[in-house]
C-alpha positions as CSV (number, residue, x, y, z in Angstrom):
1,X,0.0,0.0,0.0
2,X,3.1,2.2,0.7
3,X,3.7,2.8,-2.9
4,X,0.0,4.1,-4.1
5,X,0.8,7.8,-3.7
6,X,4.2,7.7,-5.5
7,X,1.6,6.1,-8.7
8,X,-0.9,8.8,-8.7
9,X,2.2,11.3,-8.2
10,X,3.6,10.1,-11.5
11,X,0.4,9.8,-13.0
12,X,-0.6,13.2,-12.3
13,X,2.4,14.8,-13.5
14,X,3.0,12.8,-16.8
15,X,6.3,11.6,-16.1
16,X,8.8,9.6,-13.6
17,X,11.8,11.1,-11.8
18,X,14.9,9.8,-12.7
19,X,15.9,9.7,-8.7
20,X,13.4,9.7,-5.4
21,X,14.7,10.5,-2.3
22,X,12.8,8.3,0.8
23,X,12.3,9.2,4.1
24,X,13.5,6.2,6.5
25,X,9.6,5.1,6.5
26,X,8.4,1.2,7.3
27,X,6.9,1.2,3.7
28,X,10.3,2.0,2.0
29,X,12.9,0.1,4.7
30,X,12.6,-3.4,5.8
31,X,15.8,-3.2,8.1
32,X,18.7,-1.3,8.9
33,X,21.8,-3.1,8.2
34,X,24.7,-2.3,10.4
35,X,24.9,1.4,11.1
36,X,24.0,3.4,7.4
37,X,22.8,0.5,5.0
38,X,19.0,0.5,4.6
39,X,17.5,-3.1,3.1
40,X,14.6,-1.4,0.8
41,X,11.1,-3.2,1.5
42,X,9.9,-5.4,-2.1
43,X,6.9,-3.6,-2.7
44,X,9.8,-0.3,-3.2
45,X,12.1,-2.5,-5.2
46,X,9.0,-3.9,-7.3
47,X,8.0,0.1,-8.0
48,X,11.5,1.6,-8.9
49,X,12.0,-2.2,-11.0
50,X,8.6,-1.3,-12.7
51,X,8.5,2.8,-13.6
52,X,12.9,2.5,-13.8
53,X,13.7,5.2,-11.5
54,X,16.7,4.8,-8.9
55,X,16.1,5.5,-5.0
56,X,18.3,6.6,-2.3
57,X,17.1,7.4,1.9
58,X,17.8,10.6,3.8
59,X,20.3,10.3,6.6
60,X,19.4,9.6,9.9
61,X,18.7,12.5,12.2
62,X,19.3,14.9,9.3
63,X,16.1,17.3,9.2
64,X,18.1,19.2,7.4
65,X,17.5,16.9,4.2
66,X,13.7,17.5,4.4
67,X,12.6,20.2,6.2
68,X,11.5,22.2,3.5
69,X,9.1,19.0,2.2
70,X,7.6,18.7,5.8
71,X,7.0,22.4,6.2
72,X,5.3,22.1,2.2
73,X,2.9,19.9,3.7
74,X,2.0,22.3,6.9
75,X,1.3,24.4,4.4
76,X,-0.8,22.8,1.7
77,X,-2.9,21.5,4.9
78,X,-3.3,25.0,6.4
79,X,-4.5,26.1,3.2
80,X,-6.5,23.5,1.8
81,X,-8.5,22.4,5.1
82,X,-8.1,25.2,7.4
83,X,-11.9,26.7,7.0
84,X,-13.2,23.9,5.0
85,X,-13.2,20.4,6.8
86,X,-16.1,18.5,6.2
87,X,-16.6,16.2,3.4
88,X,-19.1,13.3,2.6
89,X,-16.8,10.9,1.4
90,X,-12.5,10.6,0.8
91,X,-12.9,11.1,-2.8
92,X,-15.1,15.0,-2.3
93,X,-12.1,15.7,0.0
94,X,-9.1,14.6,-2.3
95,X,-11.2,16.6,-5.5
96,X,-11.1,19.7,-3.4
97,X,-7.1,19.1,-2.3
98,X,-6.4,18.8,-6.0
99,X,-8.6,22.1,-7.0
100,X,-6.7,23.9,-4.0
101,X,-2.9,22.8,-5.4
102,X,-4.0,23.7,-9.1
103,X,-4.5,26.8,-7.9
104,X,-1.6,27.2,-5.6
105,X,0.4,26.0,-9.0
106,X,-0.9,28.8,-11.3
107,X,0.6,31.7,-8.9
108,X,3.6,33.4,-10.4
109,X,7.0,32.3,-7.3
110,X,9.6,35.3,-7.3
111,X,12.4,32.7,-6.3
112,X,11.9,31.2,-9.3
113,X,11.8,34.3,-12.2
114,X,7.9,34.5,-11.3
115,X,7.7,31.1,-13.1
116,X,4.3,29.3,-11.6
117,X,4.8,25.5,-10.8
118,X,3.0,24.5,-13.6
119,X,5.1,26.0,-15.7
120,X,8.2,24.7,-14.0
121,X,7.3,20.9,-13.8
122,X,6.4,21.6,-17.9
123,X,10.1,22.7,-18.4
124,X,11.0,19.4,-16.6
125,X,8.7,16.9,-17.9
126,X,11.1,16.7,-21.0
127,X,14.3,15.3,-19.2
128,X,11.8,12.9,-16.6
129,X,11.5,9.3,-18.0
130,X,8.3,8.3,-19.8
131,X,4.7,7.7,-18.3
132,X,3.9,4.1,-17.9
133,X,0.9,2.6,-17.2
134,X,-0.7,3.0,-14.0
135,X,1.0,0.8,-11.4
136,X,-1.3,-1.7,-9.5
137,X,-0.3,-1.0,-5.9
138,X,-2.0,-3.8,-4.6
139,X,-1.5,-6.7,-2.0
140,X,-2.1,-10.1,-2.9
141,X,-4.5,-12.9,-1.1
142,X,-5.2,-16.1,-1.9
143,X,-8.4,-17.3,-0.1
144,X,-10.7,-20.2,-0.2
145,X,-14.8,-19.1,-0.5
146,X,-17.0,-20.1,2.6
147,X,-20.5,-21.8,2.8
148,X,-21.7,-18.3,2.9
149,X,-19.9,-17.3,-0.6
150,X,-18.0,-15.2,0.8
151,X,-14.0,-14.6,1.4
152,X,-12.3,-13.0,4.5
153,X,-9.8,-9.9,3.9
154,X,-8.4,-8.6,7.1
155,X,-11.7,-9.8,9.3
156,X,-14.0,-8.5,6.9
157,X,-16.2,-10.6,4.6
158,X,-16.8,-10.0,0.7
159,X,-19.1,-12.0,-1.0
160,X,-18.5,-13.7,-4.8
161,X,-20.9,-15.8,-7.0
162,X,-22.2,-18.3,-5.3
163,X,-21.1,-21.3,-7.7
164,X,-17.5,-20.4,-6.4
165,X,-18.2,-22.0,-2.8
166,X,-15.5,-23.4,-2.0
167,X,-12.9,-22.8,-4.3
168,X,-9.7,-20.7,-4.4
169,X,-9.7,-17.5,-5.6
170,X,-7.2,-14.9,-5.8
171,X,-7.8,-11.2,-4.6
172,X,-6.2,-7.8,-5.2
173,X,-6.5,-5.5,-2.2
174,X,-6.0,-2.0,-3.1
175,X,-6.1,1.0,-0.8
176,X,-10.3,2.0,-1.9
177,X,-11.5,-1.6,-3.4
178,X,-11.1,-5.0,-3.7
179,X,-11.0,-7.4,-6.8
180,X,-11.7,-11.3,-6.9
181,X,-10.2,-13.3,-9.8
182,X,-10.7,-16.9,-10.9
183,X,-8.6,-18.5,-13.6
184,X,-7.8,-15.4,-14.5
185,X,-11.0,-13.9,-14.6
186,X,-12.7,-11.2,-12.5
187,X,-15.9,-12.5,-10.7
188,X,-16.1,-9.9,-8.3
189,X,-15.1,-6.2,-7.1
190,X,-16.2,-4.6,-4.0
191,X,-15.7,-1.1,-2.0
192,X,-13.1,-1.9,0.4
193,X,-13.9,-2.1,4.3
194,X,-11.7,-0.9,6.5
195,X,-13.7,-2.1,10.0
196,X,-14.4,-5.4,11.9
197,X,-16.1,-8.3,11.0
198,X,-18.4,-6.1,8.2
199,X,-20.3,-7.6,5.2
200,X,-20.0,-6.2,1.8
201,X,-22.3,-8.1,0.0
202,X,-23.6,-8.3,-3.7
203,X,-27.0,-9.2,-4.7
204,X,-26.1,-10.4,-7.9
205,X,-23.7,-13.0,-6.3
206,X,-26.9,-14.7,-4.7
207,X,-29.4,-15.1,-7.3
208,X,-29.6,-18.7,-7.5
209,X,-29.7,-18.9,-4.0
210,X,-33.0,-16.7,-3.6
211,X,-34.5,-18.5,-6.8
212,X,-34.6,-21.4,-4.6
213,X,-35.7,-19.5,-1.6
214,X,-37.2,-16.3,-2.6
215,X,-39.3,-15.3,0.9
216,X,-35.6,-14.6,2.0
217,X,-35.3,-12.1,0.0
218,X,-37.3,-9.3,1.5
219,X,-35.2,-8.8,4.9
220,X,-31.6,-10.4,3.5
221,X,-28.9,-8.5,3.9
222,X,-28.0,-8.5,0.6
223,X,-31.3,-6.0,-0.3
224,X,-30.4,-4.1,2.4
225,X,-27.0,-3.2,0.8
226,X,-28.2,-3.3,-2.8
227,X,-27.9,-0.2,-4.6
228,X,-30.6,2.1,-4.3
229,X,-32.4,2.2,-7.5
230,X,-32.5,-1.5,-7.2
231,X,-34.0,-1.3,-4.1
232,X,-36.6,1.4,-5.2
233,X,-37.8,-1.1,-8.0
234,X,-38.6,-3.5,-5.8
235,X,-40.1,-1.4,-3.4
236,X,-42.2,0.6,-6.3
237,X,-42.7,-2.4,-8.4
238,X,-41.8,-6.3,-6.8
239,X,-43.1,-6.3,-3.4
240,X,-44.6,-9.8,-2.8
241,X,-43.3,-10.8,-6.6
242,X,-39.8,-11.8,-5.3
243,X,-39.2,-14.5,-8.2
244,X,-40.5,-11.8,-10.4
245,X,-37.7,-9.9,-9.0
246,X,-35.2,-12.4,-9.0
247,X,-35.8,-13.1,-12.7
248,X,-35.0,-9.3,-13.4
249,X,-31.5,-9.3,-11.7
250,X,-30.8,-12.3,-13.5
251,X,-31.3,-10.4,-16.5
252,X,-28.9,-7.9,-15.1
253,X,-26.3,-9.6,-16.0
254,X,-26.6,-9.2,-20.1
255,X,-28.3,-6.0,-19.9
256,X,-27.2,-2.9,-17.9
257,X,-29.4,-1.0,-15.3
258,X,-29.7,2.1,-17.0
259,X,-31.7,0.3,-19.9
260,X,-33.5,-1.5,-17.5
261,X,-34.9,1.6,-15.8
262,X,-35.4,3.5,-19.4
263,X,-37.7,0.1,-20.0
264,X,-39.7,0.9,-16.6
265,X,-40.0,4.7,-17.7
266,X,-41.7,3.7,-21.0
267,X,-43.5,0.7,-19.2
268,X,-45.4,3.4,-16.7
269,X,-46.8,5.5,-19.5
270,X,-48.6,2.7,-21.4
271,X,-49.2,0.4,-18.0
272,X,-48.5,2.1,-15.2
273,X,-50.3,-0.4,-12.9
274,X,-48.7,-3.7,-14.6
275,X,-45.3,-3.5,-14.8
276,X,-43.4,-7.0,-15.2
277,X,-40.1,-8.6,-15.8
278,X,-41.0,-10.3,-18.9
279,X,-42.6,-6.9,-20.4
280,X,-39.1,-5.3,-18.9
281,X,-37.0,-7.7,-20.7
282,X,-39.2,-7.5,-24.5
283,X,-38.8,-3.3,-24.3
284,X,-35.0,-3.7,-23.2
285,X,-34.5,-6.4,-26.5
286,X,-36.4,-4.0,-28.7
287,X,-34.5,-1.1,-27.9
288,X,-30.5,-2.1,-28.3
289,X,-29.6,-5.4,-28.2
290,X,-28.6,-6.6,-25.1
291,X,-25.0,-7.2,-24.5
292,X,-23.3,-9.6,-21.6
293,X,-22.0,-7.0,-18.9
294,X,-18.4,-8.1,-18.7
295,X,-15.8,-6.4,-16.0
296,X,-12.0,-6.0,-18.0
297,X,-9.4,-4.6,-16.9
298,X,-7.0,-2.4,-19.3
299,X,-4.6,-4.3,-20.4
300,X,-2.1,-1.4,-20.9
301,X,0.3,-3.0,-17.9
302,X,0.0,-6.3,-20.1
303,X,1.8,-4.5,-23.5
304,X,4.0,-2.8,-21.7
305,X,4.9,-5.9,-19.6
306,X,5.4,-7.8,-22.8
307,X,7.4,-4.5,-23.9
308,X,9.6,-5.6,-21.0
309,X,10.0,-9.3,-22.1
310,X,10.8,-8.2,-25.2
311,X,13.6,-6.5,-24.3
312,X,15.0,-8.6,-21.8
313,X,14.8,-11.3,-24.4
314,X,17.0,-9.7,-26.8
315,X,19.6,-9.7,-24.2
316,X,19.4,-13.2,-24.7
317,X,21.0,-15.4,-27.7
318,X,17.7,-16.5,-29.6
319,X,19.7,-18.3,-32.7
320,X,19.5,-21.9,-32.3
321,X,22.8,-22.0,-34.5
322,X,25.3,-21.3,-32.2
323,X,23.3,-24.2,-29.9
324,X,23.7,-26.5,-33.0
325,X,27.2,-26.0,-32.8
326,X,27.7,-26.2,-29.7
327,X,26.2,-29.6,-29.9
328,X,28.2,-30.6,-32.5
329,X,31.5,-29.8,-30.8
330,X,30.4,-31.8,-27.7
């Protein structure tokens, strides 16, 4: 996790520094060898390795190295959060940080020939190395699905389909979210908890499930933390036709839920009092041909990854002639 500002550092500014200079943090130092030498942690080693930019720590005890960085961050706090301080989620928070350093940028600095920062980093971008794909600064688990279709990340429970009970999966835990893969597939994504023992649960996940047993449906937990407009359909449209209801997530998954509630829109001006799945799903068909909702992920890391093979392989002899004679001579 120690490494997800450096990515959006160097994603935001359109470049990588040829050399960054760590603090003596536990996210950039394993363990002190001897009295200078500093073992760098792998998920470090793994980021310079990755974006190709060297690394060095400060010295021990010498504030002098960084004073001016901690007292840069006194002062984008003082003036980005002094009056406001409030926020409704981490995301409206870091959107008004960024608007308050864009700003900060565009003023004109005297010690620098009343050059702004924007202007500066632009003058620089040209000798930084190239942008790279967005790093995926994420940990790694490995976990076997419970009877409830669900794995456990650091105490807290996130569900998957339900035909994966069971089974081994593999799971990416970033800072804000989660993502479950199987055979190289993702079968699941999910906000990231950071409490005890909570639930994130996804209704799609349990369909099956509730076609065998849809009176469980009503009170589950997994309405309860269904997204809104799904719950307002069924409380508008389903309640006491829970199969009825069922039927329609199951068609979720080929057609997406705006098109769904466009279909419902059109469905309460001709038949306001008889709205159904199977009218739902014939306006949806008519409309734009319904298309499996598949989750990918961009596979920019994977050319520039094979980028990387490439070149490492030409570092290697690839003519099987000089093998051949090699053979021979043996």
């Amino acid at each position: 996790m120690g490494s997800f500002c450096p990515v959006l550092f160097f994603e935001h500014i359109g470049g990588v520094y040829r050399t960054v200079v760590y603090d003596n943090m536990k996210v950039a130092i394993k363990k002190f060898v001897g009295l200078t030498e500093k073992e760098p942690t792998d998920a470090l080693v793994k980021l310079s390795m990755y974006y190709g930019f060297s690394f060095r720590f400060c010295n021990i005890r010498s504030g002098n190295e960084k004073g001016h960085v901690e007292k840069s961050v006194e002062y984008i706090r003082r003036k980005a959060f002094c009056h406001v301080y409030h926020f409704d989620s981490l995301d409206a928070a870091n959107e008004h940080l960024l608007s308050v350093c864009i700003n900060l940028n565009q003023r004109p600095q005297i010690m620098a020939n009343h050059m702004t920062a924007l202007e500066q980093i632009a003058a620089e971008r040209e000798f930084l190395l190239p942008a790279m794909p967005k790093y995926e600064s994420a940990r790694i688990e490995t976990s076997r699905v419970d009877k409830y279709s669900t794995i456990s990340i650091d105490t807290c429970h996130y569900s998957v389909p339900e035909f994966y009970v069971d089974k081994i999966v593999f799971t990416k835990v970033y800072s804000t979210h989660i993502r479950c893969f199987s055979e190289g597939e993702m079968i699941a994504e999910h906000k990231r908890c950071y409490g005890n023992q909570q639930w994130s649960i996804d209704i799609g996940h349990y369909c099956q499930i509730f076609k065998r047993k849809p009176g469980a449906l009503a009170h589950s937990v997994a309405l309860k933390q269904a997204d809104i407009k799904w719950q307002r359909i069924y409380t508008k449209y389903y309640i006491k036709k829970e199969k009825s209801f069922i039927d329609l997530l199951i068609f979720h998954q080929e057609c997406p839920l705006e098109t769904i509630e466009k279909a419902i829109l059109t469905l309460e001006k001709l038949t306001p009092t008889d709205i159904t799945t199977e009218k739902i799903k014939v306006i949806c068909q008519r409309s734009e041909p319904c298309q499996e909702v598949v989750q990918t992920v961009s596979s920019a890391i994977v050319e520039k990854s094979k980028e990387h093979l490439e070149s490492y392989g030409a570092l290697l002899p690839c003519s099987t002639e000089k093998f051949s004679t090699e053979e021979v001579i043996a």
